[in-house]
N, CA, C and O atoms as CSV, one atom per row, in Angstrom:
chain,resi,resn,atom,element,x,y,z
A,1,UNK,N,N,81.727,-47.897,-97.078
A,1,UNK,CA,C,82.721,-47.032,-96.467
A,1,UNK,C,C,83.671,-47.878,-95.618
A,1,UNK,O,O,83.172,-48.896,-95.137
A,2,UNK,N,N,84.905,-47.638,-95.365
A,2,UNK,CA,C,85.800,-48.269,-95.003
A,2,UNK,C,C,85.202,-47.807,-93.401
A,2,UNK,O,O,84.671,-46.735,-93.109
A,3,UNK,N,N,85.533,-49.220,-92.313
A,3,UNK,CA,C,85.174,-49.429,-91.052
A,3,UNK,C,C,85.838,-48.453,-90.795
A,3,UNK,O,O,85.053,-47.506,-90.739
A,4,UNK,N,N,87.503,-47.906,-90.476
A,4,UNK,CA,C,88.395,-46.900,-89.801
A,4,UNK,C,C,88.160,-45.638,-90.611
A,4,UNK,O,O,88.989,-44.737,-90.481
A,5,UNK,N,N,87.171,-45.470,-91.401
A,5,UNK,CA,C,86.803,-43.661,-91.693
A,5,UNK,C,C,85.189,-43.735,-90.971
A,5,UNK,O,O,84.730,-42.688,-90.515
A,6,UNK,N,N,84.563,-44.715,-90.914
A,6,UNK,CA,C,83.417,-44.616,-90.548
A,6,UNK,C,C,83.527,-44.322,-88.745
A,6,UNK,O,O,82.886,-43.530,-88.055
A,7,UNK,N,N,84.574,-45.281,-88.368
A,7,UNK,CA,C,84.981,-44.765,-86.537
A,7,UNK,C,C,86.123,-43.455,-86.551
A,7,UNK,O,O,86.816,-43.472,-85.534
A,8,UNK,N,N,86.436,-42.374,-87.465
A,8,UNK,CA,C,86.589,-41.200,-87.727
A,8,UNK,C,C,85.533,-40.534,-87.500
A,8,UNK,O,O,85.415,-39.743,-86.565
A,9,UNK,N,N,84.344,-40.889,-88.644
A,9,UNK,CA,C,82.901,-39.871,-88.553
A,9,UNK,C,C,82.582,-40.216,-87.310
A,9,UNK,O,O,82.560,-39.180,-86.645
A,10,UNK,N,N,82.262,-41.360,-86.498
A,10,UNK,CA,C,81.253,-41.492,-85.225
A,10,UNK,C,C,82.199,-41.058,-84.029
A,10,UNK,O,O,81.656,-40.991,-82.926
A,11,UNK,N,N,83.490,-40.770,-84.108
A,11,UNK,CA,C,84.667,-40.229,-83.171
A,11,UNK,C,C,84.120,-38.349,-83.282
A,11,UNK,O,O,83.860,-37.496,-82.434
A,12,UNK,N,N,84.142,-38.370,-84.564
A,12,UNK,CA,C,83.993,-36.678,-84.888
A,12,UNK,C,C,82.195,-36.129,-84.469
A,12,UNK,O,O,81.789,-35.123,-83.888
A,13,UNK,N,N,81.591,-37.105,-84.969
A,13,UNK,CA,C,80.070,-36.536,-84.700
A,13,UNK,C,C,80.028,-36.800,-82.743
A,13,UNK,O,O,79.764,-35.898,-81.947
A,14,UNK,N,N,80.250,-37.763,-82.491
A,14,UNK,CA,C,79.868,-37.784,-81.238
A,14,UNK,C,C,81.519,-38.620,-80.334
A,14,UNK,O,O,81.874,-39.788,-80.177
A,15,UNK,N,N,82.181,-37.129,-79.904
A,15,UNK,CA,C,83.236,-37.289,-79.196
A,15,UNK,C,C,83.372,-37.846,-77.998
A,15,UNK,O,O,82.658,-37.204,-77.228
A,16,UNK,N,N,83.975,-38.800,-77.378
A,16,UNK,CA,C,84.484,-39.385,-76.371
A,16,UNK,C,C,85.047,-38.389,-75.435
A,16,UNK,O,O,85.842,-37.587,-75.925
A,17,UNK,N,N,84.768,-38.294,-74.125
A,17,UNK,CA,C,85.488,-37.472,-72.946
A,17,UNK,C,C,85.804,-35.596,-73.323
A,17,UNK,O,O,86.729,-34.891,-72.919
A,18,UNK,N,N,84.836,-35.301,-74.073
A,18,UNK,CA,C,84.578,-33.939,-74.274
A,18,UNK,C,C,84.150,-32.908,-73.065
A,18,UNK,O,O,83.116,-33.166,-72.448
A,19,UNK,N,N,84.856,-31.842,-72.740
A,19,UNK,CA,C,84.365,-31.253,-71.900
A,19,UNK,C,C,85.694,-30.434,-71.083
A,19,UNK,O,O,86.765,-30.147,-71.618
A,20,UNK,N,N,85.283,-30.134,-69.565
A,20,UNK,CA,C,86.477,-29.586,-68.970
A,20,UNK,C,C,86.608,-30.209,-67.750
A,20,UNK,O,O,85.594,-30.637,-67.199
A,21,UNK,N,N,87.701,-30.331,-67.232
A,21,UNK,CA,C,87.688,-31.099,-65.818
A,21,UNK,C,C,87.917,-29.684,-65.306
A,21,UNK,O,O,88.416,-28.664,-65.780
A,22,UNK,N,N,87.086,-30.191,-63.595
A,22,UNK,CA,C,87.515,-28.456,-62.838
A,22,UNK,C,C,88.324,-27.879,-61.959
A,22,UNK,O,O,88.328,-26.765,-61.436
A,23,UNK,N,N,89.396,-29.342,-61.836
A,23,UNK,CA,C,90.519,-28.554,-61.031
A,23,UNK,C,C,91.162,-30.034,-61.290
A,23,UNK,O,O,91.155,-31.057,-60.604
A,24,UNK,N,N,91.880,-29.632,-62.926
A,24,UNK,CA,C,92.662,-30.708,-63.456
A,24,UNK,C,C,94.413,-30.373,-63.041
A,24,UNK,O,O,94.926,-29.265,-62.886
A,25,UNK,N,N,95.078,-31.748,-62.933
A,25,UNK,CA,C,96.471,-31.567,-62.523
A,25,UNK,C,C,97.352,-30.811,-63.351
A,25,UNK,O,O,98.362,-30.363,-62.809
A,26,UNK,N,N,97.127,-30.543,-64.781
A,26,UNK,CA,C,97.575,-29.950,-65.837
A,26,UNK,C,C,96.658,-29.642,-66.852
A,26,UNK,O,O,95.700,-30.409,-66.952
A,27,UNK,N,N,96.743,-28.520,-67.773
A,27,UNK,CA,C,96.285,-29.120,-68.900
A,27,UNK,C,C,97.184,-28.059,-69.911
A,27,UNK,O,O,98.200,-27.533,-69.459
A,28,UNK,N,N,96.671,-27.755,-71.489
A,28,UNK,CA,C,97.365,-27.634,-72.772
A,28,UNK,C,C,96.275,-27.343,-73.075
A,28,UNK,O,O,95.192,-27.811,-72.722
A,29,UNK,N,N,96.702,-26.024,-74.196
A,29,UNK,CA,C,96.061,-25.503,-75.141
A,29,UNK,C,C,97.495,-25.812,-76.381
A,29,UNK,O,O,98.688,-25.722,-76.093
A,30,UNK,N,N,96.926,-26.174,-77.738
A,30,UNK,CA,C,97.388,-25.855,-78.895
A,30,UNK,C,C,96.556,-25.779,-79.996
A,30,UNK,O,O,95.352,-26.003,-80.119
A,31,UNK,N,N,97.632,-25.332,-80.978
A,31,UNK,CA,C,96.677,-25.062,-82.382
A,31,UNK,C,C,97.215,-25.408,-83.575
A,31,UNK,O,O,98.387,-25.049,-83.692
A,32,UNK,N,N,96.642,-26.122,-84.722
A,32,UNK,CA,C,97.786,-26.593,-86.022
A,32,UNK,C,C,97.403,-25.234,-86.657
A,32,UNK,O,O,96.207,-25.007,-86.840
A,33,UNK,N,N,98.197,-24.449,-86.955
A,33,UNK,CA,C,98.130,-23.517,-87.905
A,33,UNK,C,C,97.592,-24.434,-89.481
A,33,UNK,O,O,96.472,-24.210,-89.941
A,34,UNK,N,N,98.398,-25.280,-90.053
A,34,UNK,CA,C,98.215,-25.887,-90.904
A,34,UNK,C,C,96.456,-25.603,-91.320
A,34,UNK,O,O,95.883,-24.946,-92.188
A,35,UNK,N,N,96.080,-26.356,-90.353
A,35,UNK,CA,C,93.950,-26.987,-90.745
A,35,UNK,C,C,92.910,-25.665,-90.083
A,35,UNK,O,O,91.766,-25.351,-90.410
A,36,UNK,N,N,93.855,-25.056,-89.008
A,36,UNK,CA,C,93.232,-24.172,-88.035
A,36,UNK,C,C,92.430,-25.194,-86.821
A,36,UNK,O,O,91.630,-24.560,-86.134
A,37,UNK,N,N,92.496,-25.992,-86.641
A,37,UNK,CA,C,92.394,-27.037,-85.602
A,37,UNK,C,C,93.043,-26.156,-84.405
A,37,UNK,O,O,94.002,-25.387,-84.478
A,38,UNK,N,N,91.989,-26.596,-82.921
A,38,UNK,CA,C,92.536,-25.749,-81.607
A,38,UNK,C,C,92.039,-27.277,-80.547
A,38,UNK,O,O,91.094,-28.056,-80.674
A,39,UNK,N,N,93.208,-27.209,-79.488
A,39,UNK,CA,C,92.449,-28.126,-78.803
A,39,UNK,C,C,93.219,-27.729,-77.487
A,39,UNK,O,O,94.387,-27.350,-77.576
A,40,UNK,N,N,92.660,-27.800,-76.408
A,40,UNK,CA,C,92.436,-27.981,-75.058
A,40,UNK,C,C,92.402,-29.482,-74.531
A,40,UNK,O,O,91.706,-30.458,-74.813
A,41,UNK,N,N,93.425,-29.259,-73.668
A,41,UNK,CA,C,93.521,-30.864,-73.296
A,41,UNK,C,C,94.128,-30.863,-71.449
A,41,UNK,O,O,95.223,-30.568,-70.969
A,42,UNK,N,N,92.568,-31.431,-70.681
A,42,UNK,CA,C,92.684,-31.361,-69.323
A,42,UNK,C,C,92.899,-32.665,-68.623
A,42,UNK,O,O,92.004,-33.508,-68.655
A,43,UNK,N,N,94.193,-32.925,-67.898
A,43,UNK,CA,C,94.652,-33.872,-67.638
A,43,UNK,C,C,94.534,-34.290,-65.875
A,43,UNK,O,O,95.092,-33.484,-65.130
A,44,UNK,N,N,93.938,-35.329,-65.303
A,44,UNK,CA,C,94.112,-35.425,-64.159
A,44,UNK,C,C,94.912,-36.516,-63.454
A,44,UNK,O,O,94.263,-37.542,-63.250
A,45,UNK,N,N,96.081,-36.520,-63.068
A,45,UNK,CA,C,97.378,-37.285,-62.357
A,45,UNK,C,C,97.322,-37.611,-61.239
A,45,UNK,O,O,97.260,-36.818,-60.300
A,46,UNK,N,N,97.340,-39.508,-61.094
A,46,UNK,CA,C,97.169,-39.679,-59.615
A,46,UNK,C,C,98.331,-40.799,-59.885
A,46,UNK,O,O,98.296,-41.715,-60.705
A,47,UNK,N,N,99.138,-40.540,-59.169
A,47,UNK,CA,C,100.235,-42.120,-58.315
A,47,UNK,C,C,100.891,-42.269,-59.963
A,47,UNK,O,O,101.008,-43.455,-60.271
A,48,UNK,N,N,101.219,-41.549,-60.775
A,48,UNK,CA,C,101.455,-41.074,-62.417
A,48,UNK,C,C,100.793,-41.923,-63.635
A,48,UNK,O,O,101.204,-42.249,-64.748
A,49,UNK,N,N,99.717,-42.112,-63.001
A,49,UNK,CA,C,98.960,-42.163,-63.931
A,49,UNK,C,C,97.799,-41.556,-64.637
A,49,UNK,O,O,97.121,-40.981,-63.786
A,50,UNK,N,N,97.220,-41.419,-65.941
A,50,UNK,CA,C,96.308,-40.615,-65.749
A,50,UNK,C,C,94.898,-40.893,-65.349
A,50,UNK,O,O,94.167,-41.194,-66.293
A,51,UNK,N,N,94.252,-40.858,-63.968
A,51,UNK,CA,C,93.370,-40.984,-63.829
A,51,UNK,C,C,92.114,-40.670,-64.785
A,51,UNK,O,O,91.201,-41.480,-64.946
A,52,UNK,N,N,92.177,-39.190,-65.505
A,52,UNK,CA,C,90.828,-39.276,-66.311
A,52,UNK,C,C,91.628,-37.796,-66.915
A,52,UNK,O,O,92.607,-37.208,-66.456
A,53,UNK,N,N,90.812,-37.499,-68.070
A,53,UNK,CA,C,91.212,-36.738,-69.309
A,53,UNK,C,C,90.305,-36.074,-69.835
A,53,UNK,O,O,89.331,-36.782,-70.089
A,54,UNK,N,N,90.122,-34.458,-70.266
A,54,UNK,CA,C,88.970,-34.338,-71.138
A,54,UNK,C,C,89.405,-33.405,-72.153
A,54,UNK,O,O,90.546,-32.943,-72.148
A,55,UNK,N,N,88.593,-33.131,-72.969
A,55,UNK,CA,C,89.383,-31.488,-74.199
A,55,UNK,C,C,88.224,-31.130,-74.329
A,55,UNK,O,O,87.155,-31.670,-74.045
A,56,UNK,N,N,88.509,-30.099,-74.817
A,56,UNK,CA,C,87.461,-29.047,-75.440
A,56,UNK,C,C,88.288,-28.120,-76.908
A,56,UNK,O,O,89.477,-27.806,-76.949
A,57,UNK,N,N,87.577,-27.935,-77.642
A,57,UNK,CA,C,88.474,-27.768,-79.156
A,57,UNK,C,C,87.527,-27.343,-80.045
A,57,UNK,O,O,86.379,-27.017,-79.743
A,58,UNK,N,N,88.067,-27.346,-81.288
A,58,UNK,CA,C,87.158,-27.714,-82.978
A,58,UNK,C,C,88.624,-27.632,-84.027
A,58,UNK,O,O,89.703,-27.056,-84.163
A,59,UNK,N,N,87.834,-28.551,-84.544
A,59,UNK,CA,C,88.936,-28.290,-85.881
A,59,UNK,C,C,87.928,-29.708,-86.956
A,59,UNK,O,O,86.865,-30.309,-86.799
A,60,UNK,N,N,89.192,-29.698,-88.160
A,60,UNK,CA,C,88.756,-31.037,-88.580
A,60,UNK,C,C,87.870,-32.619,-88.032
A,60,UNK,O,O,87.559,-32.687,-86.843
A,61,UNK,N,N,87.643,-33.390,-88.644
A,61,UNK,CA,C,87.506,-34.664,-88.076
A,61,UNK,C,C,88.324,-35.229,-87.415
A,61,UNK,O,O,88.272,-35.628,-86.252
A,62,UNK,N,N,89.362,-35.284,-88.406
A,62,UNK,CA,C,90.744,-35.712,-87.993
A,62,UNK,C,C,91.218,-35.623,-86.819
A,62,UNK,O,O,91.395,-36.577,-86.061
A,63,UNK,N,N,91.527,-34.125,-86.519
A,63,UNK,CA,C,91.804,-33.902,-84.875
A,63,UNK,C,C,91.033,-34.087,-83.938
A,63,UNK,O,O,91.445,-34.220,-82.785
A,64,UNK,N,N,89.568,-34.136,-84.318
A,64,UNK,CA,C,88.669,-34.214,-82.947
A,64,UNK,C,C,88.512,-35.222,-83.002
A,64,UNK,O,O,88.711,-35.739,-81.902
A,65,UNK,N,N,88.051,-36.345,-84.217
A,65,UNK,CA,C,88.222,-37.446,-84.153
A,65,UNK,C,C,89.621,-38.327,-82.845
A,65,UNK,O,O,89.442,-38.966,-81.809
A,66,UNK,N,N,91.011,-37.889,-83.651
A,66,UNK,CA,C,91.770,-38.343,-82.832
A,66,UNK,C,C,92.098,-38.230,-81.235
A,66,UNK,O,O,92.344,-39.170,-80.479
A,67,UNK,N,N,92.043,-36.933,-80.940
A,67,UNK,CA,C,91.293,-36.200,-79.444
A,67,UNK,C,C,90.236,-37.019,-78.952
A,67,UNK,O,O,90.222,-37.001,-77.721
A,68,UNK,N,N,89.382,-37.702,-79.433
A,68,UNK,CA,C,88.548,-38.134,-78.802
A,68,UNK,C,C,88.992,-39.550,-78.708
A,68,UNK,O,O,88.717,-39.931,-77.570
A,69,UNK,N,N,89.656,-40.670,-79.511
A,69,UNK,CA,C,90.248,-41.929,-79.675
A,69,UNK,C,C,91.585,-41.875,-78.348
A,69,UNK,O,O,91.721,-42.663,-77.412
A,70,UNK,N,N,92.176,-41.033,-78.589
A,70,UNK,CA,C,93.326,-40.670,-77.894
A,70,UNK,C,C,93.090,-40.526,-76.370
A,70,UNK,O,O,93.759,-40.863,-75.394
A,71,UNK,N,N,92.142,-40.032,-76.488
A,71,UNK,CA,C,91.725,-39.677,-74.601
A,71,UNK,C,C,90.847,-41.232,-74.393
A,71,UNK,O,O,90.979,-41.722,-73.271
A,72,UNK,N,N,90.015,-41.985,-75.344
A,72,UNK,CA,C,89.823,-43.198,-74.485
A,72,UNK,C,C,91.551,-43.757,-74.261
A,72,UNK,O,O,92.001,-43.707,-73.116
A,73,UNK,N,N,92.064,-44.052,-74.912
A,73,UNK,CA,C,93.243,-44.941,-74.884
A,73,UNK,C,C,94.098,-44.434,-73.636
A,73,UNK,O,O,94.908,-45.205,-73.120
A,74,UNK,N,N,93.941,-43.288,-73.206
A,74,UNK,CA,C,95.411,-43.066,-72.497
A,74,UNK,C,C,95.113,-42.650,-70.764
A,74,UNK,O,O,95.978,-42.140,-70.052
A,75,UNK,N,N,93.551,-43.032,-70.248
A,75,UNK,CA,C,92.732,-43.181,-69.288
A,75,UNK,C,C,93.650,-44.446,-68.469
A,75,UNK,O,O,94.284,-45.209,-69.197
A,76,UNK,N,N,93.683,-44.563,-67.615
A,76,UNK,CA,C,94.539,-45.346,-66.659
A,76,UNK,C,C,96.355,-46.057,-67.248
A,76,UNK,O,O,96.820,-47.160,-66.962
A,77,UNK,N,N,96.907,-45.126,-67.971
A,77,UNK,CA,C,98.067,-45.395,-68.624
A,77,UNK,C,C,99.271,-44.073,-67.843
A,77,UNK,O,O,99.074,-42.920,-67.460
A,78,UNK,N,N,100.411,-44.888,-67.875
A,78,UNK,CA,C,101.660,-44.268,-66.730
A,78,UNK,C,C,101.817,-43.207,-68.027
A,78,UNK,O,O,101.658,-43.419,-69.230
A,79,UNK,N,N,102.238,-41.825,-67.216
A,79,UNK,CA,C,103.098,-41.273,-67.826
A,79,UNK,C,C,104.431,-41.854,-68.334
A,79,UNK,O,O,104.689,-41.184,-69.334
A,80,UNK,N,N,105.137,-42.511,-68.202
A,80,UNK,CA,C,106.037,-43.219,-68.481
A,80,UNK,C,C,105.818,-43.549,-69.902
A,80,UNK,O,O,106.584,-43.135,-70.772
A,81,UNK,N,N,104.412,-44.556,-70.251
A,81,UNK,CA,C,103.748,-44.897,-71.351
A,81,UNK,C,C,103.826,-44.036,-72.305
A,81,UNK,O,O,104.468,-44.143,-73.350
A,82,UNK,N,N,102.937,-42.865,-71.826
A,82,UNK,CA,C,102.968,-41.894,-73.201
A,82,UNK,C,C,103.892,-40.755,-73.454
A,82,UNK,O,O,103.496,-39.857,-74.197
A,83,UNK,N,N,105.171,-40.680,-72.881
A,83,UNK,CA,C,105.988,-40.252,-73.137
A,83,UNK,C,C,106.712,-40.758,-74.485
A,83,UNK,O,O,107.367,-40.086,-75.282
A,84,UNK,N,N,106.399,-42.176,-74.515
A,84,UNK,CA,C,106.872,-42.794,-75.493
A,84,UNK,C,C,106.140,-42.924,-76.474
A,84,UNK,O,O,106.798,-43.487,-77.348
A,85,UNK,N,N,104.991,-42.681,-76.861
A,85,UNK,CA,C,103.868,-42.705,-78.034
A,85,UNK,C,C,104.445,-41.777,-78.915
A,85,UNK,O,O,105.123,-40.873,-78.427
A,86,UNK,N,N,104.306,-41.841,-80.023
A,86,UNK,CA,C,105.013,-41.123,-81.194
A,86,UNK,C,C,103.923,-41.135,-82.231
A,86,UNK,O,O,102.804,-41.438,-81.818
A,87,UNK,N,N,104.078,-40.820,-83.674
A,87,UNK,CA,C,103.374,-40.731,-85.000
A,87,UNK,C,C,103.128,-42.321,-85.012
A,87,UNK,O,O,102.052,-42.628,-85.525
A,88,UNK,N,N,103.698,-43.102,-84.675
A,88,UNK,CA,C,103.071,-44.157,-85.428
A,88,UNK,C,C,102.036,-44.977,-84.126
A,88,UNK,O,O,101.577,-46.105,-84.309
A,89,UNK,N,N,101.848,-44.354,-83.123
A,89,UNK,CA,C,100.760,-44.657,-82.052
A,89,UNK,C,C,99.933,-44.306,-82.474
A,89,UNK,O,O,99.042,-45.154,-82.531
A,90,UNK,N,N,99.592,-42.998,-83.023
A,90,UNK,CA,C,98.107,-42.032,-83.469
A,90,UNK,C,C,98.168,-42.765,-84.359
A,90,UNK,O,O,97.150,-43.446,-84.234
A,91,UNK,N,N,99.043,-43.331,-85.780
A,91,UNK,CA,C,98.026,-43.686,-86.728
A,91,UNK,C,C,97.991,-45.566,-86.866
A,91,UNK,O,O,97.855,-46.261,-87.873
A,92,UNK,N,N,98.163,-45.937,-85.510
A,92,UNK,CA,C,97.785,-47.127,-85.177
A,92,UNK,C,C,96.551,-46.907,-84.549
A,92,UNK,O,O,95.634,-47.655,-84.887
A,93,UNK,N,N,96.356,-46.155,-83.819
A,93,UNK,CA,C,95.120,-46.136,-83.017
A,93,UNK,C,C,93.912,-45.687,-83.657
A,93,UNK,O,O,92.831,-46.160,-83.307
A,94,UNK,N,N,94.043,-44.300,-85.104
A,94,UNK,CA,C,92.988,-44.132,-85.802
A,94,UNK,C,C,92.818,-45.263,-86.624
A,94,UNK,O,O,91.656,-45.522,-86.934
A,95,UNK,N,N,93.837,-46.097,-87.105
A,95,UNK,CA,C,93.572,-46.959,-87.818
A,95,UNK,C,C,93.697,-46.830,-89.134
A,95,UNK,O,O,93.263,-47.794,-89.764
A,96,UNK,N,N,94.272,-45.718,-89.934
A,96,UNK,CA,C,94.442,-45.526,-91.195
A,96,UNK,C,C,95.652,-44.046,-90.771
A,96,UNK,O,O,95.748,-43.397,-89.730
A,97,UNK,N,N,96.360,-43.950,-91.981
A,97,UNK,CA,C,97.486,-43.400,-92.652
A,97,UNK,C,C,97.071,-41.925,-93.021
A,97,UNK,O,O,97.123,-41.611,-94.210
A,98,UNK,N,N,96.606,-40.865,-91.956
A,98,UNK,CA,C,96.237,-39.453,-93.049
A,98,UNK,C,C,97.346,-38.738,-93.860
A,98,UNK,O,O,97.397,-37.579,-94.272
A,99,UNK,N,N,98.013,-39.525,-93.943
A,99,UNK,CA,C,98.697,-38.732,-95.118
A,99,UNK,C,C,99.658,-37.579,-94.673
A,99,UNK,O,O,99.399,-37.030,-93.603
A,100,UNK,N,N,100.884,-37.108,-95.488
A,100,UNK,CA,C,101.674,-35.706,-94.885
A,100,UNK,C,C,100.728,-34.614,-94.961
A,100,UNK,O,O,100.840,-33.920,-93.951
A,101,UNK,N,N,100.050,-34.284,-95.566
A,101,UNK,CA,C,98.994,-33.320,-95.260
A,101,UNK,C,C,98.158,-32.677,-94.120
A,101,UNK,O,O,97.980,-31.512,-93.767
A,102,UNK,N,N,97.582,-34.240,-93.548
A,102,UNK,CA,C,96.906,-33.827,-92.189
A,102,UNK,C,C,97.628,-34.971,-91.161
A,102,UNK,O,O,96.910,-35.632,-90.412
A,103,UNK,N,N,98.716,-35.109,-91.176
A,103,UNK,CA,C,99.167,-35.371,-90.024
A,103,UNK,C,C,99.690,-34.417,-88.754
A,103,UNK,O,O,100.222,-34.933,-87.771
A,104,UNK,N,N,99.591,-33.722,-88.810
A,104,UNK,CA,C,99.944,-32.908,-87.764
A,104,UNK,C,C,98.008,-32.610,-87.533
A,104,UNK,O,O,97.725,-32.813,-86.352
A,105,UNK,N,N,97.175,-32.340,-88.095
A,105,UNK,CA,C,95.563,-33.154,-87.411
A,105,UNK,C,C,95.987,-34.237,-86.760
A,105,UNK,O,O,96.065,-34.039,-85.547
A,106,UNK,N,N,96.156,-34.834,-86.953
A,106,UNK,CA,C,96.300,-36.514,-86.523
A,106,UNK,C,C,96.552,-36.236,-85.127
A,106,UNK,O,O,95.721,-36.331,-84.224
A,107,UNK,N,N,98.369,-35.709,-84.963
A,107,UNK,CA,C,99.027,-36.002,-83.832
A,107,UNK,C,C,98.789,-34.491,-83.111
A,107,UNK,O,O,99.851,-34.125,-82.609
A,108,UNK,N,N,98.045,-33.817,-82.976
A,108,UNK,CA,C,98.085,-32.376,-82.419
A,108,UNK,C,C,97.229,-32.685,-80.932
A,108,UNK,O,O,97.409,-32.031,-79.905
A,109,UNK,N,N,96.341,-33.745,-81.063
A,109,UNK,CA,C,96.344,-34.214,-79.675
A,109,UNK,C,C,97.441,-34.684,-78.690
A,109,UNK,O,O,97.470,-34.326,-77.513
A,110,UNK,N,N,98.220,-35.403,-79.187
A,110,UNK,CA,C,99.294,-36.379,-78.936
A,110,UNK,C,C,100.112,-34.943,-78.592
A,110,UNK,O,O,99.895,-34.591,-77.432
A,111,UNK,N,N,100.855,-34.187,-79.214
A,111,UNK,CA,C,101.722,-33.321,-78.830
A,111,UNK,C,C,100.873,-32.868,-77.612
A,111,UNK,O,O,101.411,-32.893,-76.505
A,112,UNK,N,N,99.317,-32.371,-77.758
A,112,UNK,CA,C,99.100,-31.515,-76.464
A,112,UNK,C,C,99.383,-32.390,-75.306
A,112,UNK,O,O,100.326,-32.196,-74.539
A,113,UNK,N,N,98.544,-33.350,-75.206
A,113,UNK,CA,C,98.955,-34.200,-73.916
A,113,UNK,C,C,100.164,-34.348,-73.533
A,113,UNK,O,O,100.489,-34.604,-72.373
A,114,UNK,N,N,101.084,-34.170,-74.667
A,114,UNK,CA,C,102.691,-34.834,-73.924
A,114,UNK,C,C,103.026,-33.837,-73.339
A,114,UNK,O,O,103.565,-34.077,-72.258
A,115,UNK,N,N,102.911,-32.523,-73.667
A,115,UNK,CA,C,103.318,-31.023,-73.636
A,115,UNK,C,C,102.687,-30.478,-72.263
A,115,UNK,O,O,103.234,-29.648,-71.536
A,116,UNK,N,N,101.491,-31.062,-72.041
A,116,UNK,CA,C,100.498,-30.829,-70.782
A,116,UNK,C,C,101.435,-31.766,-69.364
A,116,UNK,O,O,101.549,-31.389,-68.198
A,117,UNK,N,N,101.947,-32.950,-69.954
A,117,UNK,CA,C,102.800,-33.607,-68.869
A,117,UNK,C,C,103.927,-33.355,-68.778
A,117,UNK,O,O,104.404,-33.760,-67.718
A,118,UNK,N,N,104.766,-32.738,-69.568
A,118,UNK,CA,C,106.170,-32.118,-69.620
A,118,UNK,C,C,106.171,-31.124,-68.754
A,118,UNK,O,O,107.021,-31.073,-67.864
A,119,UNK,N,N,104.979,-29.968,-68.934
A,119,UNK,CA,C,104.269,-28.949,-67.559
A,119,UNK,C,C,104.385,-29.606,-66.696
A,119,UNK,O,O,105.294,-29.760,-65.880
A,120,UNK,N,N,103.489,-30.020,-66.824
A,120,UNK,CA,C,103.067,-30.937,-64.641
A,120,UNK,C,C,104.673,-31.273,-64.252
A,120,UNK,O,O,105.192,-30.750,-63.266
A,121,UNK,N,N,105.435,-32.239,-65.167
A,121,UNK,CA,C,106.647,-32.306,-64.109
A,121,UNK,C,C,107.697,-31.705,-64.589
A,121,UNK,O,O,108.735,-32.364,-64.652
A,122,UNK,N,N,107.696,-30.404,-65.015
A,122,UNK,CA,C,108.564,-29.513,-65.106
A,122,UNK,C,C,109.653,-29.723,-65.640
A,122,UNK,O,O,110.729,-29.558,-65.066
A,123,UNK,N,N,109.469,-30.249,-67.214
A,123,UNK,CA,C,110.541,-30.481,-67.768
A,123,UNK,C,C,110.308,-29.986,-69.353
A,123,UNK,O,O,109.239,-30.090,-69.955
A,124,UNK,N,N,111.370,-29.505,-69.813
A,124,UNK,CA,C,111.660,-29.223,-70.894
A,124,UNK,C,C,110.967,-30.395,-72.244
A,124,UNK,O,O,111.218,-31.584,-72.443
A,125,UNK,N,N,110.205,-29.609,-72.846
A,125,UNK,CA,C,109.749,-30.257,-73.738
A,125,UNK,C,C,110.630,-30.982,-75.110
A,125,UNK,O,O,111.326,-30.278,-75.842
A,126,UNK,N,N,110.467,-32.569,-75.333
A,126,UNK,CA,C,111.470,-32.592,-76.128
A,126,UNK,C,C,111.726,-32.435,-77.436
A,126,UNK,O,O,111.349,-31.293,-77.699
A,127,UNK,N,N,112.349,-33.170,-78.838
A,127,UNK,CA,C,112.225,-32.604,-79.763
A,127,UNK,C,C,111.226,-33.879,-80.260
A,127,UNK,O,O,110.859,-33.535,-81.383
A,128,UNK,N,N,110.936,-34.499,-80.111
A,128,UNK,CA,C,110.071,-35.737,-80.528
A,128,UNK,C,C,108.765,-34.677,-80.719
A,128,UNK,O,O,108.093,-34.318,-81.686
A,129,UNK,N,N,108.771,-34.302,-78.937
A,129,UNK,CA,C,107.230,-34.065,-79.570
A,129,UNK,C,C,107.136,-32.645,-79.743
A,129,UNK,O,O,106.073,-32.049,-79.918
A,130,UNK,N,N,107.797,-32.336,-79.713
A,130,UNK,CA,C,108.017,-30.549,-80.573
A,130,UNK,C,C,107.736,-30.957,-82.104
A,130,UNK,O,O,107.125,-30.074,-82.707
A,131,UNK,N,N,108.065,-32.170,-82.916
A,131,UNK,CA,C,108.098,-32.412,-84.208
A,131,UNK,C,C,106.410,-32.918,-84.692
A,131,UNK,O,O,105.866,-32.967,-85.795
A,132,UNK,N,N,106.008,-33.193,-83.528
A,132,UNK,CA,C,104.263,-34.146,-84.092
A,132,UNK,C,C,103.729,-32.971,-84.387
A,132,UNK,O,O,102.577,-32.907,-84.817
């Protein structure tokens, strides 16, 4: 089995930073209609960075997989940073190409988080990540 589907399955069977924070600075709910994928994404902001991150969800591998890859990576990183993460961050970071099919699995973490910090500082969400 290829190494980057095998850290898919061990991302999906046993998720990274799963759970709820209990009095997080923001957080996001979304859903891909596409897969039926839902994810919750609780964000905690100190000095703009994100101190610590958790979700709670189900869907595919794909998305929980990436939800769970996504929240190690973006743990002590500026908002500034992931404002700028796009489609080709998620499928650098899973490590393989899912295809037009389940890319919006892929990046449906990525939109929640950006969408969860667009909240916190009260700004209009843009079309970048209106499009993931």
């Amino acid at each position: 089995m290829d190494l980057f589907a095998e850290q898919i399955i061990s991302h999906y069977e046993h998720p990274h930073n799963k759970g709820k924070l209990v009095k997080p600075s923001a957080s996001m709910h979304e859903f891909n209609p596409t897969c039926g994928d839902e994810l919750t994404v609780y964000l905690n902001v100190e000095d703009g960075k994100i101190k610590d991150v958790k979700f709670e969800g189900s869907g595919c591998a794909i998305s929980m997989a990436s939800a769970s890859i996504l929240t190690d990576y973006i743990k002590g990183r500026s908002i500034k940073d992931l404002e700028k993460m796009g489609v080709k961050d998620i499928v650098d970071l899973l490590g393989l190409d899912p295809g037009p099919a389940r890319l919006k699995c892929a990046t449906l973490s990525l939109r929640t988080v950006k969408e969860a910090l667009f909240l916190l500082e009260h700004k209009k969400v843009d079309d970048a990540t209106k499009a993931l």
